[in-house]
C-alpha positions as CSV (number, residue, x, y, z in Angstrom):
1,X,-8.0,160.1,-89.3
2,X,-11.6,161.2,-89.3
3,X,-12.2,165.1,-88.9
4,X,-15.7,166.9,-89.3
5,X,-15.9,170.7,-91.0
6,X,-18.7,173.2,-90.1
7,X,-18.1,176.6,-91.5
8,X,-19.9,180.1,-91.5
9,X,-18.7,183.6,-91.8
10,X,-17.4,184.0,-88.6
11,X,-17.0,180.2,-87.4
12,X,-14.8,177.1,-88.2
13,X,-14.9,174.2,-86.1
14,X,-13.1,171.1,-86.6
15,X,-13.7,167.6,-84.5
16,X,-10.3,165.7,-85.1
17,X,-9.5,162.4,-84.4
18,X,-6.3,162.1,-82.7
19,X,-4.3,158.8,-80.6
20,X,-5.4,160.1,-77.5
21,X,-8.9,161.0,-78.3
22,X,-11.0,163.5,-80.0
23,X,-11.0,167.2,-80.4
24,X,-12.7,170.2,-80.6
25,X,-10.8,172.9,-82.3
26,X,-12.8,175.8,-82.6
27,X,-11.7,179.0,-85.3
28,X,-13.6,182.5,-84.1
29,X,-13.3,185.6,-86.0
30,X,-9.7,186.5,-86.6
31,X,-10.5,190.2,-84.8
32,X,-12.0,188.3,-81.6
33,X,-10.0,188.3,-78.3
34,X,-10.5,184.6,-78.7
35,X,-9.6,183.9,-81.7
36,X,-8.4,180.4,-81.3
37,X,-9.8,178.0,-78.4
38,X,-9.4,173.8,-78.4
39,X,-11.3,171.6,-76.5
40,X,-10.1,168.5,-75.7
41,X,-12.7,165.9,-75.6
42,X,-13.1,162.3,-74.2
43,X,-15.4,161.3,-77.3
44,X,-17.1,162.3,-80.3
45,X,-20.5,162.5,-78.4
46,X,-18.7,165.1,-76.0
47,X,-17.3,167.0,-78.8
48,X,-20.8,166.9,-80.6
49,X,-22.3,168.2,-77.0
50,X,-19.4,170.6,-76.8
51,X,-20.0,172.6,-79.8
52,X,-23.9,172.4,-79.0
53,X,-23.7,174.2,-76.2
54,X,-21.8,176.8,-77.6
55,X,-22.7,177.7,-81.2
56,X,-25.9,175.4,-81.7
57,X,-24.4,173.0,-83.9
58,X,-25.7,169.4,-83.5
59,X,-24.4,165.7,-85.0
60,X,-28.0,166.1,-86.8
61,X,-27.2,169.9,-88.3
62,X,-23.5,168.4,-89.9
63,X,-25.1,165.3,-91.2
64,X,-28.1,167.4,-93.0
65,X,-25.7,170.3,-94.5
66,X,-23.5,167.6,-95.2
67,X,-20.4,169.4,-94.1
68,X,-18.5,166.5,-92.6
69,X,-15.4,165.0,-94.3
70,X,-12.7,162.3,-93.9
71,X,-9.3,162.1,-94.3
């Protein structure tokens, strides 16, 4: 299974790799009203372009902090 980590003070998203495809789970602030929210994706791409659009974070931004891991 392959997963990626990014990680701030308010943020944690994870890109899981799963049977049926690939997801997004995204991690908010524990006081938000949306504290948990999962994407499902049809690719990595699409989960790359998914968390892009909404905090900023490209394929380019993981590989530099090096914040990506396997499992």
């Amino acid at each position: 299974m392959l997963k990626f980590l990014y990680k701030n003070e308010f943020i944690k998203l994870i890109i899981e790799e799963d049977v049926i495809g690939f997801y997004l789970i995204v991690y908010k602030d524990p006081y938000s009203e949306t504290s948990n929210q999962d994407y499902l994706t049809d690719s990595l791409e699409d989960a790359f372009q998914k968390s892009e659009e909404g905090f900023g974070i490209t394929k380019e931004n993981w590989v530099s902090q090096n914040i990506s891991l396997q499992t």
